[in-house]
C-alpha positions in Angstrom: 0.2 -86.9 -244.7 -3.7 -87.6 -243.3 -4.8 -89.3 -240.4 -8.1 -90.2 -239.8 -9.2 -90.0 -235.9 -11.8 -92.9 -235.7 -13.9 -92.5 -232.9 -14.8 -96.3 -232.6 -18.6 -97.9 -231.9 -20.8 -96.0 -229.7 -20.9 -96.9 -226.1 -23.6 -99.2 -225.1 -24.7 -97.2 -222.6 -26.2 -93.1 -222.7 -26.0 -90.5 -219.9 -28.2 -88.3 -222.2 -31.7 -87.2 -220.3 -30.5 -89.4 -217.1 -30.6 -87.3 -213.9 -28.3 -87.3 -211.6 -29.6 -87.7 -207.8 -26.5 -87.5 -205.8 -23.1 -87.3 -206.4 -20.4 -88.3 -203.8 -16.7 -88.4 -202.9 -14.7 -91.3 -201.2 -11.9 -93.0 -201.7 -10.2 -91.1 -204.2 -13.4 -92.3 -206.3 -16.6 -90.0 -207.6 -19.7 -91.5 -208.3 -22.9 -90.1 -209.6 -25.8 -91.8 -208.8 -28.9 -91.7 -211.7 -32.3 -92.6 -211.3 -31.8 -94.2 -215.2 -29.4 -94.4 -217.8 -30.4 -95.6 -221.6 -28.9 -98.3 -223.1 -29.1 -99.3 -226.9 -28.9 -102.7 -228.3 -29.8 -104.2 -231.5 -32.2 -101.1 -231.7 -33.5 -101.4 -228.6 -33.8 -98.6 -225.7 -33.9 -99.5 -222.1 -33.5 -97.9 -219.1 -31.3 -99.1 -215.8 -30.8 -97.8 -212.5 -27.1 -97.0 -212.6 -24.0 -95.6 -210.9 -21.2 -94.0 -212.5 -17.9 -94.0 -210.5 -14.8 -92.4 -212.2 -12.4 -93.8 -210.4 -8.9 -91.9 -209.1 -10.7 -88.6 -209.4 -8.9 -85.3 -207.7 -11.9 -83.4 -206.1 -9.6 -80.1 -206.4 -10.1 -80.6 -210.1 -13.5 -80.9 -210.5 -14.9 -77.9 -211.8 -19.0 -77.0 -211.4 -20.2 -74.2 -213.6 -23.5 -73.1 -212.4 -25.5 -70.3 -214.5 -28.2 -68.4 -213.4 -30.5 -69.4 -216.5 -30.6 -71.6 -219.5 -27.6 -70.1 -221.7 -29.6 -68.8 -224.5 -28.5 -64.6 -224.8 -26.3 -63.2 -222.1 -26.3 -65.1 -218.7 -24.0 -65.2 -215.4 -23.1 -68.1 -213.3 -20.6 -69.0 -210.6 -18.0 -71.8 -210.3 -18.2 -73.9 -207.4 -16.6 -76.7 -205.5 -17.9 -80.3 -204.7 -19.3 -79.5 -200.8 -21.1 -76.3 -202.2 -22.7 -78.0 -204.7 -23.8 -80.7 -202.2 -24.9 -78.3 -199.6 -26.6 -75.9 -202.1 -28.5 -78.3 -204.3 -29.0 -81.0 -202.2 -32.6 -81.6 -203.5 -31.6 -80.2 -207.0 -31.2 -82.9 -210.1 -28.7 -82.4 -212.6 -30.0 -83.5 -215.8 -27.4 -84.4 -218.2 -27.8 -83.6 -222.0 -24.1 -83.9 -223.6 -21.2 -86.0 -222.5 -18.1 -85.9 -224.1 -15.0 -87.9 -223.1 -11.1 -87.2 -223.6 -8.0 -88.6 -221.8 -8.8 -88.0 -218.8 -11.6 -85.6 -218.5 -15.5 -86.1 -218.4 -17.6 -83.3 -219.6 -21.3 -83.4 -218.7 -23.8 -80.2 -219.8 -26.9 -79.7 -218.9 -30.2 -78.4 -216.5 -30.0 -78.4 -213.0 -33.5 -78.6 -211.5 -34.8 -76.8 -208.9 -38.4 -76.9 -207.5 -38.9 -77.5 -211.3 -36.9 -74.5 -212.7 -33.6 -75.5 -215.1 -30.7 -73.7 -215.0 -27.3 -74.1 -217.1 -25.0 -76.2 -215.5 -21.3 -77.9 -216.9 -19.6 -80.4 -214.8 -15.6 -80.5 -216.3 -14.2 -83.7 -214.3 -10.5 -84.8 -214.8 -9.6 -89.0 -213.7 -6.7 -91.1 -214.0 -8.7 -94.3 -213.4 -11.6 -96.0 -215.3 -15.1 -94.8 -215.9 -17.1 -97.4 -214.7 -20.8 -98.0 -215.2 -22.3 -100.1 -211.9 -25.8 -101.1 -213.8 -28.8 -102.9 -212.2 -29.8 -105.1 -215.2 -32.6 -106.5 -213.5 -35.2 -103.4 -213.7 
């Protein structure tokens, strides 16, 4: 027997090289707010001012891995929770460069810049709601 995953069209809109400016917690809801996303149609790039709320989110299980470099050789990090990560890099921008998606779980990997120095940083997120993009077309 073979089965063939297909993994569908790609989405309209990309997280990659968006920066994250804040990230915050209500309602059973976390949303990450971006100074731009990218968007793609009919060959065309954009950008939008976006939010991106993944709705019915257990803060317990979200998981921030913060190295002490860019992970090129050996590094160390630490894993923290949601109110360290806002206390300690309040003024810090997490710059996503992969997303991947999967029943449930968000992964975004990246930089997170501060006063202009990157540093390795992997967000694992688990939902049970939607992942919904909140975009301001008009920009």
């Amino acid at each position: 027997m073979k089965t063939t995953k297909s993994f569908g069209e790609y989405p309209k809109y990309s997280l990659h090289d968006a920066r994250v400016q804040k990230i915050a917690y209500a309602d059973g809801n976390l949303t990450f707010t971006f100074d731009y996303i990218f968007s793609y149609e009919n060959g065309v790039e954009q950008t939008h001012k976006a939010k991106i709320v993944f709705e019915k989110c257990d803060v317990d299980d979200l998981e921030i891995l913060v190295f002490n470099s860019t992970i090129l050789d050996t590094f160390t990090g630490k894993r923290i929770e949601l109110p360290q990560y806002q206390q300690d890099y309040s003024e810090s921008e997490f710059e996503v460069i992969t997303e991947t998606y999967n029943w449930g779980r968000a992964v975004l990997q990246g930089w997170l810049w501060t006063e202009g120095n990157p540093v390795h940083c992997i967000m694992n997120i688990y939902f049970t709601g939607d992942m919904v993009y909140v975009v301001d077309e008009s920009l």
